[in-house]
Backbone bond lengths (Angstrom), bond angles and torsions (degrees), N, CA, C in turn:
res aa  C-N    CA-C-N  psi(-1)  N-CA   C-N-CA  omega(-1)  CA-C   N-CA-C  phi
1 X - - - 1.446 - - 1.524 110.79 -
2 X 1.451 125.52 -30.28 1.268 142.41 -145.18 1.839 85.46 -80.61
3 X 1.575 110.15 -40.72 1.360 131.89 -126.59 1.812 84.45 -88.26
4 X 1.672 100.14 -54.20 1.341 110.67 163.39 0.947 122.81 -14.22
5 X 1.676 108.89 -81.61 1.220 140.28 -169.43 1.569 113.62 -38.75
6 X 1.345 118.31 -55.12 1.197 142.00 -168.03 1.750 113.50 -55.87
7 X 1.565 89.06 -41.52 1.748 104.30 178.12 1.328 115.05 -98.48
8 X 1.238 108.62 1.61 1.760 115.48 152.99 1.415 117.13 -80.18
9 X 1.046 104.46 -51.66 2.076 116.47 162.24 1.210 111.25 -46.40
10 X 1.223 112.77 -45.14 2.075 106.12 -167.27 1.402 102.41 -90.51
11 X 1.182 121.11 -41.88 1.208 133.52 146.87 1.901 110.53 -5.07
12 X 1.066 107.21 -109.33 1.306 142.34 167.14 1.786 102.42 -26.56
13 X 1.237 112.10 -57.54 1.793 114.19 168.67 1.506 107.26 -51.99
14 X 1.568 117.44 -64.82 1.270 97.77 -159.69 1.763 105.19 -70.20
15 X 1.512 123.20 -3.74 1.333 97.05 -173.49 1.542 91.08 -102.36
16 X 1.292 131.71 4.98 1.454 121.16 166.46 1.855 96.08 -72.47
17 X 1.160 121.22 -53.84 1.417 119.17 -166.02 1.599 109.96 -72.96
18 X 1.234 134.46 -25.73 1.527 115.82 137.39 1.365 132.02 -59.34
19 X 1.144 137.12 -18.76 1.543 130.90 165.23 1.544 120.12 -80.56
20 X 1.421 88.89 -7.65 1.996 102.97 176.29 1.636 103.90 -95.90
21 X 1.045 114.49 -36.07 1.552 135.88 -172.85 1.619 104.77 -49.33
22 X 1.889 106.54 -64.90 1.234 148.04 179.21 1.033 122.00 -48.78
23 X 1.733 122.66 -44.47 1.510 157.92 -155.18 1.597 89.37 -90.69
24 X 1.686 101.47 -59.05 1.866 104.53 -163.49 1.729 95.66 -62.22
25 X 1.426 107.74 -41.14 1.497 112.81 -157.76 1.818 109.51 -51.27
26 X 1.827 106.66 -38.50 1.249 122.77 -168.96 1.674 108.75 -66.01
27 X 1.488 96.00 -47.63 1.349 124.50 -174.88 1.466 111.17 -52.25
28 X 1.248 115.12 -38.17 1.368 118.48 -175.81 1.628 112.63 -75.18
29 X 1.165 104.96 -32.10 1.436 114.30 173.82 1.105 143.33 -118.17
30 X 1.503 107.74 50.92 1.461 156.41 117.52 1.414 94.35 -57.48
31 X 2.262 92.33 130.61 1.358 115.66 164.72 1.360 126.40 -47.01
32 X 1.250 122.61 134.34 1.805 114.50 176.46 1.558 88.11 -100.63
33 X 1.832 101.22 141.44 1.277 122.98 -165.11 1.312 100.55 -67.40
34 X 1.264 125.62 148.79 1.758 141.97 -171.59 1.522 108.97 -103.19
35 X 1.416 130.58 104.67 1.635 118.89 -171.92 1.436 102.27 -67.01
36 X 1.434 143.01 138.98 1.633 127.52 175.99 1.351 100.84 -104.93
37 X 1.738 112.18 -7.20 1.750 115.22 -176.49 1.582 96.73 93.27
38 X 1.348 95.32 -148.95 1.590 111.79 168.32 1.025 134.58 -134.64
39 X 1.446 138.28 137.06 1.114 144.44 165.13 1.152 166.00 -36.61
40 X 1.637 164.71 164.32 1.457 125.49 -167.58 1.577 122.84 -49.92
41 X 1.512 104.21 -27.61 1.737 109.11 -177.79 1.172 125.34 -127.21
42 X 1.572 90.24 42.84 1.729 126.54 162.50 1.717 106.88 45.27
43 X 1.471 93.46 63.06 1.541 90.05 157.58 1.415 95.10 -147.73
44 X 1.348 94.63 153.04 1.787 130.58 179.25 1.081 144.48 -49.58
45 X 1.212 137.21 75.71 1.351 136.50 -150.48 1.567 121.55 -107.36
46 X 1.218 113.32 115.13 1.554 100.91 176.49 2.081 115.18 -119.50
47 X 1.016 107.95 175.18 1.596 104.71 -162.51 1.557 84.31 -117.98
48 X 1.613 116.52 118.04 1.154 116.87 174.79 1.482 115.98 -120.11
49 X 1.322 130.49 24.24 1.285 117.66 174.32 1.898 94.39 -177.13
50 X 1.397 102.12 135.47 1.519 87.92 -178.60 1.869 115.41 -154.48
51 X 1.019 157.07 158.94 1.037 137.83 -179.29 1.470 125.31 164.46
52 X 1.437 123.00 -130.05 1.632 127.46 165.79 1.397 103.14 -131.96
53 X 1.752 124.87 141.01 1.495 102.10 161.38 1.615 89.41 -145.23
54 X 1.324 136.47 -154.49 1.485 153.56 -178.30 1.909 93.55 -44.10
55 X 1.153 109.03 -48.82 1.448 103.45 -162.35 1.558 107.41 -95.97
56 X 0.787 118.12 8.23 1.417 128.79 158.52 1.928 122.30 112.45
57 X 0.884 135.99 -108.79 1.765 139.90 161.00 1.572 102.11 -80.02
58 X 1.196 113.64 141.20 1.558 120.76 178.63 1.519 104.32 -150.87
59 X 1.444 98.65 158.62 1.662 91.96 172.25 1.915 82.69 -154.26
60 X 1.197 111.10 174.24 1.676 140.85 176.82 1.299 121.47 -138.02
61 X 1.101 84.79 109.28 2.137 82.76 176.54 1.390 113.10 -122.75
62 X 1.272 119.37 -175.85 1.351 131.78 -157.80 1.197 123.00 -134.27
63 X 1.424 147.98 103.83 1.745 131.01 -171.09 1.567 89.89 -102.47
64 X 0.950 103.50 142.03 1.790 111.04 161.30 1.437 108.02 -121.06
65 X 1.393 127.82 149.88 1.131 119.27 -141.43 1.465 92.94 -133.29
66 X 1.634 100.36 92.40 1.371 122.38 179.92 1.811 121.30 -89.68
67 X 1.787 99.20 -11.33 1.521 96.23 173.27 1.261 113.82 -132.35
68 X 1.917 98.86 114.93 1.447 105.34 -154.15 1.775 120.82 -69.64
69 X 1.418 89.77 -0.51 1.834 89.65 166.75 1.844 119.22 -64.53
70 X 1.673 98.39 -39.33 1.474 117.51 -175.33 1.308 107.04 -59.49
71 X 1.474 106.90 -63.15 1.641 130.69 167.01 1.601 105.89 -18.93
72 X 1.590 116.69 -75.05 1.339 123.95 -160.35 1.713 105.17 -70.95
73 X 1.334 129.48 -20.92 1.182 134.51 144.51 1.433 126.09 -34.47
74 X 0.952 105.50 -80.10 1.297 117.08 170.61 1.216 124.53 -59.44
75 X 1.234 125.16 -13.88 1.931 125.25 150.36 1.065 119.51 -49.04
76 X 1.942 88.58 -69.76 1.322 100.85 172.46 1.560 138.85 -20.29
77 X 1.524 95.61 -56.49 1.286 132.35 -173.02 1.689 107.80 -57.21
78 X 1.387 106.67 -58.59 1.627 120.01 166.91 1.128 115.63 -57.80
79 X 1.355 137.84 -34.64 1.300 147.49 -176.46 1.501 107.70 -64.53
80 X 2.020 126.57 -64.42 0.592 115.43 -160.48 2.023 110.82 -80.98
81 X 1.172 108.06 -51.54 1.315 142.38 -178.78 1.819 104.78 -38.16
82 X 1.598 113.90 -34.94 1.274 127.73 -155.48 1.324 116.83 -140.33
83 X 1.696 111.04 12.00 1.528 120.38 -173.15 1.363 105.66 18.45
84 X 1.716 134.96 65.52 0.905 133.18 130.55 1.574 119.41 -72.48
85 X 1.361 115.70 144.25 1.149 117.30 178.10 1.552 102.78 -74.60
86 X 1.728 106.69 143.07 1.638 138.59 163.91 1.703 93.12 -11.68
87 X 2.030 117.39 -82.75 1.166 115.09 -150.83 1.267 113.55 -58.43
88 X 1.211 103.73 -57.62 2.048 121.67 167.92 1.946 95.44 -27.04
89 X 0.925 108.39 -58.18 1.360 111.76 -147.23 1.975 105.50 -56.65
90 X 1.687 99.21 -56.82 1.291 108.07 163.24 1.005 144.66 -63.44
91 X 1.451 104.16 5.29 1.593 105.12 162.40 1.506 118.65 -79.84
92 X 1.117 126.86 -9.38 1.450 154.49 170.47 1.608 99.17 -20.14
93 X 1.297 121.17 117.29 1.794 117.92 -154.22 1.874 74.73 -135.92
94 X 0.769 123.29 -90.91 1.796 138.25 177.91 1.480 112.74 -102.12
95 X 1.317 111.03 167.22 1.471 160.43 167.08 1.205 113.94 -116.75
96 X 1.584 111.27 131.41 1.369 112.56 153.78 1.489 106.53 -139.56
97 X 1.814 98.67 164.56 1.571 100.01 -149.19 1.407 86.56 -126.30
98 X 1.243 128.92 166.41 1.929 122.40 170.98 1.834 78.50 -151.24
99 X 1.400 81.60 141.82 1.660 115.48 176.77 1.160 111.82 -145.05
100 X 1.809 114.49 146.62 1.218 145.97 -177.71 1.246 116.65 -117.73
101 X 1.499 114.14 130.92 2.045 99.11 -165.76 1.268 86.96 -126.52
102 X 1.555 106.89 148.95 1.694 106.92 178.33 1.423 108.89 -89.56
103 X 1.809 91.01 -177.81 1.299 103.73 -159.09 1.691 120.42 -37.02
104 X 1.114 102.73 -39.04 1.617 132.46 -165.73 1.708 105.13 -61.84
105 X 1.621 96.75 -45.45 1.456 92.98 -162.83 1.693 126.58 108.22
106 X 1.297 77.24 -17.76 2.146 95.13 -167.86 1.542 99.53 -85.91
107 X 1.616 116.62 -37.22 1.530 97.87 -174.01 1.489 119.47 -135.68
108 X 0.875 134.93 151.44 1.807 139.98 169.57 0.950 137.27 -103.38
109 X 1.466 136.65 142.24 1.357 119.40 -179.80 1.902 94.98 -126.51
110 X 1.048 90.93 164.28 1.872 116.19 177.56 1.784 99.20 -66.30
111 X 1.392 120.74 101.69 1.413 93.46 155.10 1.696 126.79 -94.82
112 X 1.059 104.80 -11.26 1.673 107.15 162.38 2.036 117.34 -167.60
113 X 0.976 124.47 152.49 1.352 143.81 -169.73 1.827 112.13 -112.74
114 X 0.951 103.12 94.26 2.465 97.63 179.40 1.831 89.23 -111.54
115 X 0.779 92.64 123.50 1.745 131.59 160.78 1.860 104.93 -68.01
116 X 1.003 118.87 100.55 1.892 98.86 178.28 1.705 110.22 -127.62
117 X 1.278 124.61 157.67 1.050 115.84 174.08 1.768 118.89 -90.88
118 X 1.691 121.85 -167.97 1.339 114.11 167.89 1.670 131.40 -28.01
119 X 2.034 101.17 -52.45 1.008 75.49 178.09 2.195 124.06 -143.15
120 X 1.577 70.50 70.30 1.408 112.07 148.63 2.040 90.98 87.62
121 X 1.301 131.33 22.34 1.673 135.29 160.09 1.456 93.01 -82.56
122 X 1.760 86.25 128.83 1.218 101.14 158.52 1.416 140.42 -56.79
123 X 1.690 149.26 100.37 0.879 136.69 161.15 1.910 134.96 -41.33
124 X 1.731 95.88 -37.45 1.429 97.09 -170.89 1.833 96.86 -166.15
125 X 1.142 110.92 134.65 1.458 119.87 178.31 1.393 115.52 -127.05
126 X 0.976 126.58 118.83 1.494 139.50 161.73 1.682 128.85 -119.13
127 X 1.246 114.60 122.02 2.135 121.06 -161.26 1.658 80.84 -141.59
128 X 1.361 65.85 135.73 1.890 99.58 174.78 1.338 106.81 -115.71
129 X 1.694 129.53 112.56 1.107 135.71 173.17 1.619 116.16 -52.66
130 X 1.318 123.45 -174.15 1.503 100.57 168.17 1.504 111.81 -88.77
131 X 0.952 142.30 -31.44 1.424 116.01 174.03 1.320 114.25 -57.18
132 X 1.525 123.74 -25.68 1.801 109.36 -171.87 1.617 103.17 -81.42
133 X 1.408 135.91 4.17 1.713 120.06 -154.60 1.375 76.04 -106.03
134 X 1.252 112.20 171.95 1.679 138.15 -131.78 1.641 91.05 -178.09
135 X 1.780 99.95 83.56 1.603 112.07 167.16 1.376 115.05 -59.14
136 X 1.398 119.74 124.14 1.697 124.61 173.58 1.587 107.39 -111.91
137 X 1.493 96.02 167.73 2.100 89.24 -161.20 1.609 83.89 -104.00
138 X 1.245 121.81 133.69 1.133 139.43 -161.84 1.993 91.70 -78.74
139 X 1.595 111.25 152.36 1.444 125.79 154.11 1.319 106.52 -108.36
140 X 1.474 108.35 -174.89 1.733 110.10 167.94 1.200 108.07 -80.19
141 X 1.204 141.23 -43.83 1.562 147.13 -159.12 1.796 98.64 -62.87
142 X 1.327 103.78 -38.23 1.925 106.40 168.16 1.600 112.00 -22.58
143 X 1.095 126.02 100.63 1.637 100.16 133.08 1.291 136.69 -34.76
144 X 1.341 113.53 -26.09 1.643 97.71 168.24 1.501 105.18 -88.31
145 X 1.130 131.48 -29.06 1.434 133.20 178.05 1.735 106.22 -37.10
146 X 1.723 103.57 -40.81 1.197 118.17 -170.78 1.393 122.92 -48.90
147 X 1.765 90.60 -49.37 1.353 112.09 -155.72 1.325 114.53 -111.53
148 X 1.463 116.78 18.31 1.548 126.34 177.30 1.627 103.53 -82.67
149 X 1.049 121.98 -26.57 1.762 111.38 -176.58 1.184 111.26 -97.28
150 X 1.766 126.80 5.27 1.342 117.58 143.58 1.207 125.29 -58.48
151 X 1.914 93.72 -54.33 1.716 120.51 -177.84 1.730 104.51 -42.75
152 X 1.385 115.00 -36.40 1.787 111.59 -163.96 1.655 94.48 -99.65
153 X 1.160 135.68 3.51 1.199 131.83 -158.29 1.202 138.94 61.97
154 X 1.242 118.71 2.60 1.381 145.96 174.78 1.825 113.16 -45.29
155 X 1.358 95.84 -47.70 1.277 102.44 173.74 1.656 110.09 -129.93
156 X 1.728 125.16 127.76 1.197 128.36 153.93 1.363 134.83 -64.07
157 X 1.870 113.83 143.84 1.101 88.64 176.46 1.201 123.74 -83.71
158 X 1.496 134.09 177.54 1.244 136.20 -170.71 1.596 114.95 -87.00
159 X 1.567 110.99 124.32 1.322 113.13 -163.18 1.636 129.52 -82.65
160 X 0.790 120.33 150.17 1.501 120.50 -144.13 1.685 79.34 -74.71
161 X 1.420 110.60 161.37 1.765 129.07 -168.45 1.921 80.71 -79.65
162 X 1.384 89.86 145.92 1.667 106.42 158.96 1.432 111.48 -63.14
163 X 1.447 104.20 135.63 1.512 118.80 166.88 1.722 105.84 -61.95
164 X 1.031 106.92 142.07 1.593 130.32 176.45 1.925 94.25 -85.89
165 X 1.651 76.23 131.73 2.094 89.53 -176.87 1.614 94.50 -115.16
């Protein structure tokens, strides 16, 4: 029984240490977030998710809302537009944006907008199916302009520094 026992344990380890193996393997390859800096009205943008899926090249980015003139705008903005209440509203920490670029490459549309607070509840969500998105012809100054040659693979993201052994 003892003997059993033993090969139920090792058993059970090595298939815990393949699902850890598997988990890290996935984990690693997940996008590492892209800093883009900031923008004409100095807020923060980073590119956190990017790739191919059903609707074709996509990317996700992020504003964090480092200039509190922009910030109080954009409450505002949620407040009136979205009868969110004042307190709800100011907790407003980031934005994130998801975009779809057509075939071409030349233009994008919004497929959805989440409003979130500090720590990370949604304030406000808005997704545009595909008939509602409204393709725009991209400039350079775009954040998505930015973040389309991740989306096509054109450009990698930059890999996190090796851990020290």
């Amino acid at each position: 029984m003892k003997k059993q026992s033993r090969l139920i344990t090792l058993f059970v380890l090595a298939l815990l240490a393949l699902v850890l193996s598997v988990s890290a393997a996935f984990a690693s390859a997940a996008p590492q977030p892209v800093n883009f800096g900031q923008d004409a009205n100095k807020m923060q943008w980073y590119l956190v998710n990017y790739g191919k899926n059903d609707d074709g090249h996509f990317a996700c980015t992020r504003k964090y809302y480092t200039n509190p003139e922009e910030k109080k705008k954009t409450i505002d903005l949620i407040v009136e537009k979205f009868a969110i209440d004042q307190e709800t509203a100011s907790g407003l920490y980031f934005t994130e944006y998801g975009y779809v670029y057509s075939a071409d490459g030349k233009d994008f549309a919004v497929t959805y907008v989440n409003h979130y607070d500090m720590v990370g509840n949604v304030i406000k969500s808005t997704e545009y199916d595909a008939a509602g998105r409204e393709f725009i012809k991209m400039s350079k100054e775009m954040i998505p302009f930015k973040a389309h040659p991740y989306a096509t693979g054109k450009l990698p993201a930059k890999k996190p520094a090796p851990k020290k052994k």
